[in-house]
C-alpha positions in Angstrom: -18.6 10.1 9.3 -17.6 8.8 12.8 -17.7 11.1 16.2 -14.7 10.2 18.3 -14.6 11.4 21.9 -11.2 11.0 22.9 -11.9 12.0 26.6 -13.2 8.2 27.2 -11.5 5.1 27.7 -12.2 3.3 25.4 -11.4 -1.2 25.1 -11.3 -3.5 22.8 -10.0 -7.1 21.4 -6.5 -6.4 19.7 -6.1 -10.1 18.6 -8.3 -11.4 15.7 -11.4 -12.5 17.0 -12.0 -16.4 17.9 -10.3 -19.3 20.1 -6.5 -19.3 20.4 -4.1 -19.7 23.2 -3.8 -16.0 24.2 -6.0 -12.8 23.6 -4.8 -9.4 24.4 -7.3 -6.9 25.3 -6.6 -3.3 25.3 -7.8 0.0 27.8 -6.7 3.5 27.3 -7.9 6.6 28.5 -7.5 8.6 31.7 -9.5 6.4 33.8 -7.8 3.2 32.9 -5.9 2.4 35.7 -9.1 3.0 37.8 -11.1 1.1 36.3 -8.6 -1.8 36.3 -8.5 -1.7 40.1 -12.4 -2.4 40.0 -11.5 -6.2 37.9 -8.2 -7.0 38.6 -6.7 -8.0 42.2 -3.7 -5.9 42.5 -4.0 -2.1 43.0 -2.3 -0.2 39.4 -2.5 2.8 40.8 1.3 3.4 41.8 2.5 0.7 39.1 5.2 2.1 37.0 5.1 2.2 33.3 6.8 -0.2 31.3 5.8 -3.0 34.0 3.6 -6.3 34.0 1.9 -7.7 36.4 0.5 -11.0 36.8 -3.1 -11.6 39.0 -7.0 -12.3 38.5 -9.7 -11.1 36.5 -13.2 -11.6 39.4 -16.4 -10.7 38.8 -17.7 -10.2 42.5 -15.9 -13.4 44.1 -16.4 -15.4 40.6 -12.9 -15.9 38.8 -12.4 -15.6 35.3 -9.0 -15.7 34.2 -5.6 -15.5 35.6 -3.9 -12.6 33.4 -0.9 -10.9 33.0 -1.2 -7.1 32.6 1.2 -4.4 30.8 1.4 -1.2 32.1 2.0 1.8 30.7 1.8 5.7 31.7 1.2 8.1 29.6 2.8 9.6 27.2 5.1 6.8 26.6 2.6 4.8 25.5 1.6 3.7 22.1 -2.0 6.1 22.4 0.3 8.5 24.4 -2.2 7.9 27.3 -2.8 5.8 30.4 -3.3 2.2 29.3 -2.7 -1.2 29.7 -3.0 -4.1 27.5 -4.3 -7.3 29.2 -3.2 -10.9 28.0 -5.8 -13.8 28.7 -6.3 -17.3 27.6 -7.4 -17.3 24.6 -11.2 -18.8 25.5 -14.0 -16.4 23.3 -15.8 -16.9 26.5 -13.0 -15.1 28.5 -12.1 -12.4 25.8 -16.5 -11.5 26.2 -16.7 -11.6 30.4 -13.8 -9.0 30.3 -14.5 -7.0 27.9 -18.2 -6.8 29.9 -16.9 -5.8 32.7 -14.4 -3.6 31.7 -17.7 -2.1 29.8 -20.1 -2.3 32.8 -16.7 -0.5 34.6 -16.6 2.8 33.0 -15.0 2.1 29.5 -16.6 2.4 26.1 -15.7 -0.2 23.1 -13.5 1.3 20.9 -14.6 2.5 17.4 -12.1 1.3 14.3 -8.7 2.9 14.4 -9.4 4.5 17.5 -6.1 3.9 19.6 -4.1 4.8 16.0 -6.4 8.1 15.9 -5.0 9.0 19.8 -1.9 8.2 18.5 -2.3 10.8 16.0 -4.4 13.3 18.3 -1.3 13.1 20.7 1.5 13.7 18.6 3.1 9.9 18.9 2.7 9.7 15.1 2.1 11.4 12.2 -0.4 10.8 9.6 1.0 8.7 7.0 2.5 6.8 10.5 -0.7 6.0 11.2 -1.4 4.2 7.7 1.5 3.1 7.9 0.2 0.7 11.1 -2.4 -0.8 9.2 0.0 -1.4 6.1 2.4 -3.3 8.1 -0.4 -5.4 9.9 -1.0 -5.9 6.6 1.8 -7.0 4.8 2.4 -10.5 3.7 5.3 -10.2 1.9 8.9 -9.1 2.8 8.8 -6.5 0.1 5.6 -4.9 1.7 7.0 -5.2 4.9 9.8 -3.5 4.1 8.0 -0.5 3.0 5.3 -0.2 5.3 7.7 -0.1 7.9 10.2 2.6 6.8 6.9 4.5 6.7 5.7 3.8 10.1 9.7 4.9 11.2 8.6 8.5 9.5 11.2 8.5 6.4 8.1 9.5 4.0 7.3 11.8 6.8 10.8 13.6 7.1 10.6 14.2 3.4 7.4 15.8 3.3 8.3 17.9 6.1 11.5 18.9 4.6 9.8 19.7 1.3 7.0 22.2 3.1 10.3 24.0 5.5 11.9 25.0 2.0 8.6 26.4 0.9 7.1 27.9 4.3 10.6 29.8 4.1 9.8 31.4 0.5 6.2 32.0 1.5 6.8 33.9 4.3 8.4 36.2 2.5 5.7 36.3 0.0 3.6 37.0 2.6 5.7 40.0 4.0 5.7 41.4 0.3 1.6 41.6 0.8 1.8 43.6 4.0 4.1 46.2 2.2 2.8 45.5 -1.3 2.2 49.9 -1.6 5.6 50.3 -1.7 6.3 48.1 -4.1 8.9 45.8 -2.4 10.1 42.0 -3.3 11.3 40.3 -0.5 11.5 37.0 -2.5 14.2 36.6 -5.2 12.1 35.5 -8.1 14.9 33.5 -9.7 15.6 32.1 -6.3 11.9 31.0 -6.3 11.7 29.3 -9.2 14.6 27.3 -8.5 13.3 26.4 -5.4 10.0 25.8 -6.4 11.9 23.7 -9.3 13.7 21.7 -7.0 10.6 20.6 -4.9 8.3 20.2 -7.7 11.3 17.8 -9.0 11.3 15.8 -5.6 6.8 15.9 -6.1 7.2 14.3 -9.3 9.8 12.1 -8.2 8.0 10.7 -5.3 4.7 10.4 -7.5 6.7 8.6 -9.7 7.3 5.9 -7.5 3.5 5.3 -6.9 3.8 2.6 -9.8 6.5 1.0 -7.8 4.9 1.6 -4.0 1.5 0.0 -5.8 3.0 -3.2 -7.1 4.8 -3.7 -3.4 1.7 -3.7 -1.8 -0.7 -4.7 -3.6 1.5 -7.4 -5.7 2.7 -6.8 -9.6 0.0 -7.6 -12.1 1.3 -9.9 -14.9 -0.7 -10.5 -17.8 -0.2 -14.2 -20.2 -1.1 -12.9 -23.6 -0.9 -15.1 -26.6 -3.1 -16.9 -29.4 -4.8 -19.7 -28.5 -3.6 -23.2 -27.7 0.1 -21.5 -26.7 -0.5 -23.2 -22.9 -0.8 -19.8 -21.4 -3.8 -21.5 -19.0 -1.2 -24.5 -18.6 1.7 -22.1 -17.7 -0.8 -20.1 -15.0 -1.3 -23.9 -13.7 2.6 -24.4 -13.7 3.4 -21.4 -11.7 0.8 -21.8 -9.0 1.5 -25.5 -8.6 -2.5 -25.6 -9.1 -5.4 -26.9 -11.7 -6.3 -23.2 -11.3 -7.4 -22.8 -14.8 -9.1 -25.7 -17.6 -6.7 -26.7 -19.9 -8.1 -28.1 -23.7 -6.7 -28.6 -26.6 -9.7 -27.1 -27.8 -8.8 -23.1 -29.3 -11.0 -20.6 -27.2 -11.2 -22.6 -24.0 -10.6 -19.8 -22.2 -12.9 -16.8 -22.3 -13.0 -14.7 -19.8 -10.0 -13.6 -17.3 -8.6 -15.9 -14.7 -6.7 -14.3 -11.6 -4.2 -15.9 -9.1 -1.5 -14.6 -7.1 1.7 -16.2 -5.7 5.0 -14.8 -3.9 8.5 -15.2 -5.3 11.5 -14.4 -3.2 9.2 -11.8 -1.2 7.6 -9.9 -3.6 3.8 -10.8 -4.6 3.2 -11.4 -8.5 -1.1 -11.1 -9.7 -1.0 -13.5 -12.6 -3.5 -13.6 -15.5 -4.6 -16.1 -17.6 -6.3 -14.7 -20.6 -8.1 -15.5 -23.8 -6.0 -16.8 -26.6 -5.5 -13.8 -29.1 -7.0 -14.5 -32.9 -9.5 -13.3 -35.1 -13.1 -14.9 -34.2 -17.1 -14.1 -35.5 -17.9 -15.4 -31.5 -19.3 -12.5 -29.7 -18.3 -14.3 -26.0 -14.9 -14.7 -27.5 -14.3 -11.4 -28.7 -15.4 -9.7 -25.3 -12.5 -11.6 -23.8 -10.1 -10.9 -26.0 -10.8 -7.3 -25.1 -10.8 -8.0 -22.1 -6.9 -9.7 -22.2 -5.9 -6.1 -24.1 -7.5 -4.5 -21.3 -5.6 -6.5 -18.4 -2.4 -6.4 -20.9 -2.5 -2.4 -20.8 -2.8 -2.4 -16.8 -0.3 -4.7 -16.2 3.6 -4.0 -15.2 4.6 -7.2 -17.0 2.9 -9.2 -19.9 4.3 -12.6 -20.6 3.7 -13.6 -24.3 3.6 -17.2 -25.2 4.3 -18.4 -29.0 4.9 -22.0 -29.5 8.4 -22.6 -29.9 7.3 -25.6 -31.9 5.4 -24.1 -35.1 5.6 -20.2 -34.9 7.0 -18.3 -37.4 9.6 -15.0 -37.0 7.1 -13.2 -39.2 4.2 -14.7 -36.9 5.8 -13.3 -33.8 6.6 -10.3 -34.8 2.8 -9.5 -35.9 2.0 -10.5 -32.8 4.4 -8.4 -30.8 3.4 -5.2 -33.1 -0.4 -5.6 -32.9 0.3 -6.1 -28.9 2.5 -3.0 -28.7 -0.1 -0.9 -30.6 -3.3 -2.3 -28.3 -1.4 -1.7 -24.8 1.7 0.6 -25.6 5.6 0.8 -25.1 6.0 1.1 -21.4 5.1 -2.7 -20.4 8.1 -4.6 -19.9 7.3 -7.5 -22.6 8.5 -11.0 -22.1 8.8 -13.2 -24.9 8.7 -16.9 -24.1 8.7 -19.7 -26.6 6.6 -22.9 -25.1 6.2 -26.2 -26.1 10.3 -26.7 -26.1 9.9 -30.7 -25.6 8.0 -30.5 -29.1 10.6 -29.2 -30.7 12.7 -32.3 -31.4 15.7 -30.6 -33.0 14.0 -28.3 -34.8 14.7 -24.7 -35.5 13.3 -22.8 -32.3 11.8 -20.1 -33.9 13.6 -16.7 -32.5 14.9 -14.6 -35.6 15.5 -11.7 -34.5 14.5 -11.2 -31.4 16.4 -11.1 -28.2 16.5 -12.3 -24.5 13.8 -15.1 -25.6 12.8 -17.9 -23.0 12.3 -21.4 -23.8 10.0 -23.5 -21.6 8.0 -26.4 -21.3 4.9 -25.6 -19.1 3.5 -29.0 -19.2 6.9 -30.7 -18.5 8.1 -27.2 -15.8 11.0 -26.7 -17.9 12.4 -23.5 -17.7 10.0 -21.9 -14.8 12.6 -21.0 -12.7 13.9 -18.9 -15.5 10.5 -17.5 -16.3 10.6 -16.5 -11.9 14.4 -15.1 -12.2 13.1 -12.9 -15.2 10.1 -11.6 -13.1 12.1 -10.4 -10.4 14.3 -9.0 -13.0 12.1 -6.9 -13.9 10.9 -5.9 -10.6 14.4 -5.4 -9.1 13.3 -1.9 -8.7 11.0 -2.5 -6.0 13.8 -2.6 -3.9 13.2 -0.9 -0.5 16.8 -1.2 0.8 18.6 2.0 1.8 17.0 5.3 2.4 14.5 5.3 -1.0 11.3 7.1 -0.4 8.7 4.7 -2.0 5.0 6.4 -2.3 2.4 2.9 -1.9 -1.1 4.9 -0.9 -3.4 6.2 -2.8 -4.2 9.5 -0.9 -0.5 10.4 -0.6 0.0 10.3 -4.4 -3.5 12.3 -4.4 -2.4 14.6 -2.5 1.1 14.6 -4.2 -0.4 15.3 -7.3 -2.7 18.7 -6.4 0.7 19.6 -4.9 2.5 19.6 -8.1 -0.3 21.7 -9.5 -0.1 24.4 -7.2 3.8 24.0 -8.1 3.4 24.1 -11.5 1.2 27.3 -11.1 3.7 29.1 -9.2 6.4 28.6 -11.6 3.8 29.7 -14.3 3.4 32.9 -12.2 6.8 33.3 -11.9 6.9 33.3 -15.6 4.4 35.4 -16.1 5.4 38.2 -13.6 2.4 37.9 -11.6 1.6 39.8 -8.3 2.8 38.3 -5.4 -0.8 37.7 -4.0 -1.4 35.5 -7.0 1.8 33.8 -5.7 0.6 33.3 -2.2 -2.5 32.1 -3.4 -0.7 29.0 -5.0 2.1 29.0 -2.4 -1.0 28.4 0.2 -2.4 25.6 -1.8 0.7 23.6 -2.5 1.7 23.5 1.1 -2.1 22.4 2.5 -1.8 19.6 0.0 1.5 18.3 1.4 0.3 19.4 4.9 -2.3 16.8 4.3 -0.1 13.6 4.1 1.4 13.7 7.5 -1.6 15.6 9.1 -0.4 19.1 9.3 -4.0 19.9 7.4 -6.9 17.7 8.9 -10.7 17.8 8.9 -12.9 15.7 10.3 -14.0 14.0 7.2 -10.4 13.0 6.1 -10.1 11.3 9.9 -13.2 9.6 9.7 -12.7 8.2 6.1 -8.6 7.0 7.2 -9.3 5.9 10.5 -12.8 3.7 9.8 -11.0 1.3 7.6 -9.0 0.4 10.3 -9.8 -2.9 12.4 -11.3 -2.6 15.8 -8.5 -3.0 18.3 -5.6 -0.7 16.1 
């Protein structure tokens, strides 16, 4: 657990580390502006915020850099505290004699996440703002973007919030039945609970719901190439990447264990993976990846299965399809692609029955830009446009979920005519699980653990 003392003023690189053009080092803290007047040779004192100021960095009479400083006075700045941030040449030997005398000055180097943690200490952002910081640093997709920064503007917050007003308004009457409860009054309209509590639990549910979605936006959508052997899946991987990522034999069972790449397609990142061809085989290696391509199949949003368009039967197919089904279930979105399509030569493609079937040539690239259009097709839903609330982080849907417990409790108490201190108790919990997304709720170990996977600097 890390020990923050938010009375210091604390430094630190905010630019990645290394040689570049320009570095930007940042002070914050109550004595920043002092301690800038010991390094820099004009006086910050009466500076206004929102104002930069060119001039020199000395060491005694020795010069270092020439800088430009931004100024900014507290609280409207990002920490909500005095601070400036410096801009230097780029030189790692500049970025180190600053920061050393900034150091040797007064200040402190700055622990991870510790100018987000002010942030959050002095009300410029919530919580799940201050996640959303390091998501959008982050992001490397306009998708992820997207989401990380209608987070970081507080739309997830201002649901949260609105979800614990509607219930702090029930509970408090809850509460006022306990400090009358020998006189046997209700306060709270128990079918007016339950459809509140209905109603929230409904918008809980909905936005842990969306976790699948929020997951695959930042993290990128994990599609599985499933098939029987020699069907090019390790060909097509190569196709889509534009890369000899995986070996390609005519030889069945080349592949054997999982192979993992990613790419990005209009914005959105796709996790592709090449598995073992699917058969029936005595080899013990073999069989481990096959399990294995099951196992990735069953995890993944999308699986493309590959037949040969060539020599597959309708009756092969569908065996295929139903043994996959049965292995990984109904819910993955299943695309069925026939490959091989300059083999065919006028013959009958076998398709039968099935619909919305691609035809491609992975060796040739025939058809890929189908193949990508279906993809997104699929994923049209991780749309962040408009006002949807889209959950991405693992703690929020955590916490989402112990809320719909408590929620689903009190509607069970409800239900069962229990006493209203029962109620509260469950009232209680549900809003201290919300609370805990935007930072209502806090301990010290929750900080430590969000705030120490941030990078120095944030």
């Amino acid at each position: 657990m890390l020990h923050y003392n938010t009375d210091d003023t604390i430094c630190a690189l905010s630019t990645p580390p290394g040689m570049g053009a320009l570095a930007i080092i940042r002070v914050s803290g109550g004595e920043s502006f002092k301690i800038m007047n010991k390094v820099f040779s004009k006086d910050l004192s009466s500076a206004q915020g929102n104002t930069i100021h060119f001039g020199r960095i000395t060491d005694g009479d020795e010069l270092i850099d020439e800088v430009l400083v931004s100024v900014f006075r507290a609280p409207r700045s990002f920490t909500g505290e005095e601070s400036v941030e410096l801009s230097c040449h780029g030189s790692e030997y500049i970025q180190s004699r600053i920061l050393q005398l900034l150091l040797s000055n007064g200040c402190r180097m700055a622990q991870p996440g510790e100018f987000s943690l002010r942030a959050f200490a002095n009300g410029k952002v919530d919580l799940s703002q201050a996640e959303a910081i390091a998501d959008l640093i982050a992001s490397s997709t306009s998708a992820a973007h997207k989401l990380a920064m209608n987070q970081m503007r507080g739309g997830f917050s201002k649901k949260i919030n609105a979800l614990r007003e509607k219930l702090i308004n029930f509970a408090s009457l809850i509460e006022l039945e306990l400090d009358f409860s020998e006189e046997d009054v209700e306060f709270a309209n128990r079918d007016e609970l339950t459809a509140l509590v209905s109603g929230i639990d409904t918008m809980v549910t909905g936005l842990m719901d969306s976790f699948a979605t929020g997951n695959a936006i930042k993290n990128g959508v994990p599609v599985a190439i499933l098939g029987a052997p020699n069907m090019g899946k390790s060909t097509l991987l190569n196709a889509l990447l534009e890369d000899e990522r995986a070996i390609v034999s005519h030889i069945p069972g080349t592949t054997r264990d999982t192979i993992e790449d990613e790419m990005i397609i209009d914005g959105v990142r796709f996790r592709f993976t090449d598995t073992a061809g699917i058969r029936e085989t005595t080899d013990e290696i073999e069989t481990i990846g096959i399990s294995r391509a099951f196992e990735k199949a069953g995890k993944s949003a999308v699986v493309i299965y590959l037949f040969d368009a060539a020599t597959s039967t309708t009756s092969e197919i569908a065996d295929e399809l139903e043994n996959l089904r049965q292995k990984v279930g109904l819910e993955v979105n299943i695309i069925l692609v026939g490959n091989k399509i300059d083999k065919v030569e006028g013959k009958t493609v076998a398709s039968g029955k099935f619909e919305n079937v691609l035809y491609i040539s992975a060796k040739q690239g025939t058809g890929l830009t189908e193949l990508k259009t279906r993809l997104l097709a699929i994923t049209k839903t991780l749309s962040t446009e408009g006002n949807d609330i889209v959950v991405s982080n693992i703690r929020h849907f955590e916490a989402l979920s112990k809320a719909h417990e408590a929620l689903t409790s009190v509607l069970a108490g409800i239900d069962s005519d229990i006493t209203s201190d029962f109620l509260a108790m469950d009232i209680r919990r549900g809003l201290f699980h919300l609370g805990e997304i935007t930072g209502e709720i806090t301990t010290e170990d929750l900080l430590g653990n969000i705030f120490s996977k941030f990078c120095i600097g944030k």
